[in-house]
N, C-alpha and C positions, 0 to 999 in steps of 0.2 A: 455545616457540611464542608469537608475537604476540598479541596480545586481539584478537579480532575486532573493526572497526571501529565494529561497529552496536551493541556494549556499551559501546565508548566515549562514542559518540555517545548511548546511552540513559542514562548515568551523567550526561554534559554538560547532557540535557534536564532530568533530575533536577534537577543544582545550581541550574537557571532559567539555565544561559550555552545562552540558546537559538539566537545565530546561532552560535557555534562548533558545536554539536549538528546544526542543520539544514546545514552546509556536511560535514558530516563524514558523516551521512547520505546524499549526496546524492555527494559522491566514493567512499564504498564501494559505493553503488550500480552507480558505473561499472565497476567492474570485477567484480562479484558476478554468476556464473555460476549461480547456485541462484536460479530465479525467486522462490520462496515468499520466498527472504528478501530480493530488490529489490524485492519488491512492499510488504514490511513498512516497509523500510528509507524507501519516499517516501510510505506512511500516513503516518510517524513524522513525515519530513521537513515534510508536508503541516502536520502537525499544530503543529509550530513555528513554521511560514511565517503560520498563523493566530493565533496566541499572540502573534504579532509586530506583527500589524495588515497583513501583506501577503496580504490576500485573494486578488486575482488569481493571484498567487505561489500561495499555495495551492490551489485552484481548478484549474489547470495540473496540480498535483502529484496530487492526487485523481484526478483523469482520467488520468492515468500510472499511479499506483499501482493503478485499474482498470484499464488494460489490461494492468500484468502478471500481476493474479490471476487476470483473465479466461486468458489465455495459458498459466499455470500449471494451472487449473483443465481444459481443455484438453487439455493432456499429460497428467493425473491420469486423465480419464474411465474409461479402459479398466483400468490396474493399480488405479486406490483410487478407486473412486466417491463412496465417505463423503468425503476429501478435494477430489476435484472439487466435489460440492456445497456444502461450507465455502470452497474458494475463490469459487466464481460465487457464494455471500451476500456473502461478503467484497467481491468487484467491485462486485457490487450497491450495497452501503453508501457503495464512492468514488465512485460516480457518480453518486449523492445527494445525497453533501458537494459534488459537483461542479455540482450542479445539473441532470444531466443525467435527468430523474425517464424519460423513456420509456424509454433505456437499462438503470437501474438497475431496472425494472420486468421487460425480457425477460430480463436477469439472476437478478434474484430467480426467476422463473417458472422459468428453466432449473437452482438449487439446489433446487427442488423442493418451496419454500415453499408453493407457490399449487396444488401438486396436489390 
């Protein structure tokens, strides 16, 4: 069986070969059917893109990587509430990195920080 992309990719961040890592990232995303782990896969992504000095690039990626945890989070509500609510913190946190603080605010309120 092949290594998952996103271990390759988190081994490549490791070494510091940070555009091989965030381009590898970011094509196992495209085909990565499991939201929780395309939503990790463009934190991760995000996170090279700022390592990089391409902020807006990153910026982009944070606000992606939030809406798939939001999305994830989502589908989670009903079978794993504990896991819904760890994803909406999680969205919460990209949309933060993103700048987006009103968002990442009705985010955080709906994991249930702020009850």
């Amino acid at each position: 069986m092949e290594e998952p992309y996103w271990i390759k990719a988190g081994r490549l961040e490791q070494e510091g070969r940070l555009e091989e890592a965030l381009k590898l990232y970011l094509e196992g995303c495209e085909h990565e059917e499991d939201l929780m782990i395309a939503a990790i896969s463009l934190l991760s992504a995000a996170r090279c893109a700022m390592k990089l000095g391409r902020v807006e690039e990153a910026i982009k990626l944070f606000r992606e990587a939030g809406k798939r945890y939001e999305d994830f989070a989502q589908l989670s509500e009903k079978s794993s509430p504990n896991m819904a609510k760890w994803a909406y913190g999680m969205a919460s946190r990209c949309y933060q990195l993103a700048g987006d603080a009103e968002r990442s605010l009705d985010l955080l309120k709906r994991s249930g920080v702020m009850d």
